[in-house]
Every structure is written in C-alpha cells, then in structure tokens.
C-alpha positions as CSV (number, residue, x, y, z in Angstrom):
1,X,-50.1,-39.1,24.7
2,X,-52.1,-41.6,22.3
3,X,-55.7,-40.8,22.7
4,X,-57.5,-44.6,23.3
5,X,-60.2,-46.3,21.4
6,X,-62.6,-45.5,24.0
7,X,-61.4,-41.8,24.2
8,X,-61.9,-41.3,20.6
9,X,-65.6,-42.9,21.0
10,X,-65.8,-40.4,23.9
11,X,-64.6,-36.8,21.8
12,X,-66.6,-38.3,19.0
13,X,-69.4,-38.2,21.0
14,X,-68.6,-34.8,22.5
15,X,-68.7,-33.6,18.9
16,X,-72.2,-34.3,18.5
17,X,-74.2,-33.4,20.8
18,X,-71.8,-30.5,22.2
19,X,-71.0,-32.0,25.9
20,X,-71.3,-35.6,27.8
21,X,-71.8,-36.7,31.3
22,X,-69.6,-39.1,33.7
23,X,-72.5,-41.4,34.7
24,X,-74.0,-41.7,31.2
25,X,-70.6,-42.3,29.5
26,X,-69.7,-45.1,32.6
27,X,-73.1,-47.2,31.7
28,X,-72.5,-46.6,27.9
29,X,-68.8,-47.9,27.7
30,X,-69.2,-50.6,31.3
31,X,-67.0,-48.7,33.2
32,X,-66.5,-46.7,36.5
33,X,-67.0,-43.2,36.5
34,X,-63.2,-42.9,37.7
35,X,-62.5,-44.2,34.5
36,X,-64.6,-42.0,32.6
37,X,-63.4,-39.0,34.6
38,X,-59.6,-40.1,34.1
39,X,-60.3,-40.0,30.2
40,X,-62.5,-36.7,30.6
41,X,-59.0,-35.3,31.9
42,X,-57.2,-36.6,29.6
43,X,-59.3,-34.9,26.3
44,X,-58.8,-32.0,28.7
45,X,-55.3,-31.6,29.1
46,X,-55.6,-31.8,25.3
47,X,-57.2,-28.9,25.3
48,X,-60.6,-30.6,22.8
49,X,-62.7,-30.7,25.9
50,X,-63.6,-28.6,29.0
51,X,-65.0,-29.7,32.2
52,X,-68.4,-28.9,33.2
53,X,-69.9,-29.9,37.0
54,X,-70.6,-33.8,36.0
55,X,-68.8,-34.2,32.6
56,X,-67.2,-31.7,30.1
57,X,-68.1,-30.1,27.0
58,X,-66.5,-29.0,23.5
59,X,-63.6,-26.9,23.3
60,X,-65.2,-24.1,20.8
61,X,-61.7,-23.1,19.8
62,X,-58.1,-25.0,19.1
63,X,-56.2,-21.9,18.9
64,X,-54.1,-22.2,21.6
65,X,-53.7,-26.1,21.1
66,X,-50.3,-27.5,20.5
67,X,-49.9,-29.1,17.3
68,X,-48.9,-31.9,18.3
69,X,-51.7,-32.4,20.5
70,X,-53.5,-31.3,17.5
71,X,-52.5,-34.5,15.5
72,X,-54.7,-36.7,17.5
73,X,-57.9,-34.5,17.4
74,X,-60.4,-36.8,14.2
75,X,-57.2,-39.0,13.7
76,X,-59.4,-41.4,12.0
77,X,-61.5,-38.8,10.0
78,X,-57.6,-37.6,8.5
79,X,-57.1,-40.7,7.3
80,X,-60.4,-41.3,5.4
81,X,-60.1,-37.6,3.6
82,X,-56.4,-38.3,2.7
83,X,-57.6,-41.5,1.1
84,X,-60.1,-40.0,-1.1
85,X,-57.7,-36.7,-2.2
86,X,-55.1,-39.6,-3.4
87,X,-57.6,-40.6,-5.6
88,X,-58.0,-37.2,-6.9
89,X,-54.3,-37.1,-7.4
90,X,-52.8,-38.8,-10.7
91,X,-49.4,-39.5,-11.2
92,X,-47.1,-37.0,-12.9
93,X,-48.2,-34.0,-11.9
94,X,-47.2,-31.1,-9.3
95,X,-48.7,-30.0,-6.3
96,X,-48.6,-27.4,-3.4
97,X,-49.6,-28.2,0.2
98,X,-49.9,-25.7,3.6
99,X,-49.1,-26.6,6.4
100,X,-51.6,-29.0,8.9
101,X,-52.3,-32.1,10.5
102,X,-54.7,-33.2,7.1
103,X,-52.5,-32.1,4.7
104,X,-49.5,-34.1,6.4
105,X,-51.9,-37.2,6.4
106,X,-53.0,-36.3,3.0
107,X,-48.6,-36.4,2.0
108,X,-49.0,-40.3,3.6
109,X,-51.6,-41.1,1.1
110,X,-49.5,-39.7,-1.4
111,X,-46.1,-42.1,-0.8
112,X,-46.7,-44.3,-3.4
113,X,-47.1,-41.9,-6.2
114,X,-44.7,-41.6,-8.5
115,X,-43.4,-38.4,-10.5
116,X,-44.7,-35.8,-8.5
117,X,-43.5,-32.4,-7.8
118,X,-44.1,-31.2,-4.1
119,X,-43.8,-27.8,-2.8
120,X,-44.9,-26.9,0.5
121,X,-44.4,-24.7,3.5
122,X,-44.5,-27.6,5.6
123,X,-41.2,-29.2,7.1
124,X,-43.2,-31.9,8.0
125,X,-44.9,-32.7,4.8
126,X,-41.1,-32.6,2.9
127,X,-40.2,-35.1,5.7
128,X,-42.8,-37.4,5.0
129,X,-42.3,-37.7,1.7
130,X,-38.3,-37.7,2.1
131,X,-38.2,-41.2,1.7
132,X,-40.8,-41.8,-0.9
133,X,-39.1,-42.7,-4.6
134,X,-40.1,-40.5,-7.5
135,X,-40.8,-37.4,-6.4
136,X,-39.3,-33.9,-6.3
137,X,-39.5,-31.8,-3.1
138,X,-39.7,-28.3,-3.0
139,X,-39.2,-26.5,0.1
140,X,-40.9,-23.2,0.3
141,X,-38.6,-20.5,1.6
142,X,-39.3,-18.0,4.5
143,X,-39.7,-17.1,8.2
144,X,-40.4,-20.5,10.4
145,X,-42.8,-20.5,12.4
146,X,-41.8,-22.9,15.5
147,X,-44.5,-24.0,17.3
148,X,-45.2,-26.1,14.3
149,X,-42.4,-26.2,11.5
150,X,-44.7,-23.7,9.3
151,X,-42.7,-21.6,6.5
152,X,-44.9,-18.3,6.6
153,X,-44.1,-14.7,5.8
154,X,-44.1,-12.1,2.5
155,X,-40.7,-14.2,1.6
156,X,-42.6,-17.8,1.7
157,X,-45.6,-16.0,-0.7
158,X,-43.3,-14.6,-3.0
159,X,-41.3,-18.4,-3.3
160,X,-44.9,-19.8,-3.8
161,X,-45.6,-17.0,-6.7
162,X,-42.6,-18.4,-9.0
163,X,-44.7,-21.5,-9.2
164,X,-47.5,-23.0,-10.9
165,X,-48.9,-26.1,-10.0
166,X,-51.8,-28.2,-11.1
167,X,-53.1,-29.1,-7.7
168,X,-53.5,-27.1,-4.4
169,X,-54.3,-28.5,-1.0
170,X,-54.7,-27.0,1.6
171,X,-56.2,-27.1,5.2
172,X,-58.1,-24.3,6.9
173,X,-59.0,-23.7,10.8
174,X,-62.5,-22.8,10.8
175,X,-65.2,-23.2,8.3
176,X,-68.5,-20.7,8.7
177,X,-71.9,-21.7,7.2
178,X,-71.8,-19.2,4.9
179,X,-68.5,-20.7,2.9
180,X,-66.0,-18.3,4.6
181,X,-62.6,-20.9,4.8
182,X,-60.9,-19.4,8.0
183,X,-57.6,-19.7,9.6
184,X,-55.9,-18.2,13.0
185,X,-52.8,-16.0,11.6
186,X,-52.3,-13.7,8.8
187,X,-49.3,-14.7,7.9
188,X,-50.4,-18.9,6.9
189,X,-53.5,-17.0,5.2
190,X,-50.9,-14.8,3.0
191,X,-49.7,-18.2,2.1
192,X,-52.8,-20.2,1.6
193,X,-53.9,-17.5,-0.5
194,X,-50.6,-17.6,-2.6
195,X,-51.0,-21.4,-3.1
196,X,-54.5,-21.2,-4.4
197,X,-54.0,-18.7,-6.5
198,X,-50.9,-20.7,-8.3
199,X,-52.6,-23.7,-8.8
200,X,-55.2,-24.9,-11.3
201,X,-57.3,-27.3,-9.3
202,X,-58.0,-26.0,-5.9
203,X,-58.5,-28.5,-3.0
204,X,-59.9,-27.5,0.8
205,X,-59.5,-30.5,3.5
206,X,-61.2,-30.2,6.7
207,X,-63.2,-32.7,9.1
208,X,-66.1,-31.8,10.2
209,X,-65.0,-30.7,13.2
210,X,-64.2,-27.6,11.8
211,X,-67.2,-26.1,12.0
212,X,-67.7,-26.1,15.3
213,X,-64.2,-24.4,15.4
214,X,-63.7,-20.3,14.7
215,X,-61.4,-18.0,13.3
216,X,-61.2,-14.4,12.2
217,X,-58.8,-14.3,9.2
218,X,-60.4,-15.1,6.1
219,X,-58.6,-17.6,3.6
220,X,-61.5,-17.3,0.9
221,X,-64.8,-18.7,0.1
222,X,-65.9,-22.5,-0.5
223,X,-67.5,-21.7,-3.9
224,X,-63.7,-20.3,-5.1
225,X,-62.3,-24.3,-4.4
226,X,-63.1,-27.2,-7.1
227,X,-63.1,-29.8,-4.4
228,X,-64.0,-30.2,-0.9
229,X,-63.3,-33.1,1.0
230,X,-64.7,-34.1,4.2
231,X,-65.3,-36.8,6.4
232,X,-69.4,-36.3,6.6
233,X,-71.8,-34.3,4.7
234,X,-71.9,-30.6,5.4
235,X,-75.3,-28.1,6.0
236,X,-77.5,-27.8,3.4
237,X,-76.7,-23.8,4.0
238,X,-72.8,-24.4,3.5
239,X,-73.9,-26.9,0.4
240,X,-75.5,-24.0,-0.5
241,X,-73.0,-21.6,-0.3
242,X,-70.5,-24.4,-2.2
243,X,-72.0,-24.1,-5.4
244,X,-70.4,-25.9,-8.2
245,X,-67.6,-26.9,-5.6
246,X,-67.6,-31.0,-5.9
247,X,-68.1,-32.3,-1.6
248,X,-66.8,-35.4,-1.3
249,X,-67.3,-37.4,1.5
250,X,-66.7,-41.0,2.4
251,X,-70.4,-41.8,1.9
252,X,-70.6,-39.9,-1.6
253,X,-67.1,-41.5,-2.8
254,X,-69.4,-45.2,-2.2
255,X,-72.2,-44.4,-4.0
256,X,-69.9,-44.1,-7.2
C-alpha cells in the first residue's frame, strides 16, 4: 500500500504534536470524516499510528513493523538525507552500509558514482546498486535474517573485520537525547558496531522520527560519529551531547 499525499500530511502531522482528531483533520484537508477515518486506518494497519476515541495517535515503537511497511514511514525525509550523504561521498572511494530503509535510499543517491567499493549486509542495498556502472559490490557474509534480507551474526562481523573502508553509514532505530544511537537486535548492533569500527569516516542517518522511537540495544554514542544527517534540527540537549559531530540538515546544507 502507497501511503497518499494527504496521508503523508496526516503522519506528518501525527509526528508533531503526538496524536490528531477526525473532525479537525476533515476541516483542515476539506473532507469527510469518513475519509479521514478511512486514512486513520490505513496509517493504522501500518502499524505508525493507533487509534484513540476520535482520532489516533503515534505509534511510540516500530518494532514489530514489517519492513516493508517500514519503507513508507518519512518517505520524503529518506530522500532529502540521502541527497545530502551523496554530497559527502566522493568518487573513488569505499564504503560500508547496514541494513535500512535510509541507507537503501542513501545506495539510490549513490547510482551515479563511479569507482566505488560497496560492502554491505544488505541484499537490498547490493541490488540497488546491481545495475549501476563502476562500482564493486561486496556482499557481507553470514546468517540472513528474513524478515528483511539482513546479513547479521558473529560470521557477518568477522567478514566486515577483513575490511577497511573510508566511509561508514549506517542507520539506527532509536535515538535518546542523551546521544545513545539504538537499535532492536543484538545481532545488527554486533554489525553496526563492526562497520564503524572499520571505517575512517563515520556516518549515522536517521529522520527525526527517530526520536520519538525506542530501543534497548546500544549501537554507540553520537559524539563517536563524524556526521549526522537528518531531515530537521535536533534538541539543543542531543546537540549537546553531539559534540564535534558535524549535524547536517536540509536547512544547514542551504545556508552554505
């Protein structure tokens, strides 16, 4: 299911202020409120929203989402943050990337390079880029995990050890306030960790979404990453806790 303009407006809004309401929705997009309701339902089966008596509210986790549903969730926000990390990405170089709906969109910014070395645990990120000339894929080996094509296990971390690349990207789950990058299973954090640890620039992609999302295995911190790019300006706590990590954002990549 393709989420519509409208429903995207709608989640959006559900971001911000943490829930909405049928009647307000219907008068702000000229609508009935069986419309609204149908498209309430929709973000619901999704699993991003959850009905309350008179609209729904935010989902406060995306564990259990299926990743393909998962795709559609900040669609728009994806593509701006894969935009900007291409910038950040010259040609003739090499580069590991985790698995995750950014990073993927991140690999469709990336077609038109040329000369780069990719190695990933991401079936999907080496299909992506199957097509695209000059480059030299690298598929990490391991234990797949099927509910979304991820390469994880002590086998995938010791493949990504025999490497060193000059960039790292990778996703996360969750983001805290105080810096703590967060995902949902040990085993992608094993191999996260491995990445950023055998690469010389470090890169974290996540929407802003994510902090509104939680997780209990630690990754690592934000001030440990040399960018971080997002689709709006963080806290001024999480800036904080950044410190000499560069956040860029859409709004910060204009004012250059």
């Amino acid at each position: 299911m393709n989420l519509s303009p409208r429903q995207h407006k709608i989640l959006n809004q559900i971001r911000k202020s943490g829930s909405v309401q049928v009647d307000a929705l219907a008068t702000d997009f000229a609508v009935t409120t069986q419309t609204i309701r149908r498209d309430l339902s929709d973000l619901c089966d999704l699993g991003v929203a959850v009905r309350i008596h008179g609209g729904a509210r935010e989902s406060h986790s995306i564990a259990n989402v299926d990743y393909e549903k998962r795709r559609l969730l900040a669609r728009e926000q994806k593509e701006q943050i894969a935009t900007l990390v291409a910038g950040l990405i010259p040609d003739d170089c090499s580069l590991m990337m985790n698995i995750g709906t950014t990073t993927e969109q991140v690999a469709h910014s990336l077609h038109s390079h040329k000369n780069l070395v990719v190695i990933s645990n991401n079936f999907n990120i080496i299909n992506i880029l199957m097509n695209s000339h000059g480059k030299e894929l690298i598929l990490v080996g391991g234990t797949v995990r099927q509910s979304d094509g991820a390469i994880v296990g002590e086998d995938a971390v010791e493949f990504i050890s025999r490497y060193k690349a000059d960039y790292a990207i990778i996703g996360a789950s969750a983001l805290d306030e105080d810096g703590a990058i967060l995902d949902y299973d040990l085993r992608e954090v094993s191999v996260a960790r491995a990445i950023l640890h055998n690469a010389r620039v470090k890169i974290l992609v996540a929407d802003n979404r994510k902090f509104s999302q939680t997780a209990t295995m630690r990754i690592g911190h934000i001030s440990d990453i040399d960018y971080f790019v997002t689709d709006q300006h963080p806290s001024a706590q999480f800036i904080k806790s950044a410190g000499k990590t560069k956040i860029i954002t859409p709004e910060s990549s204009n004012e250059h």
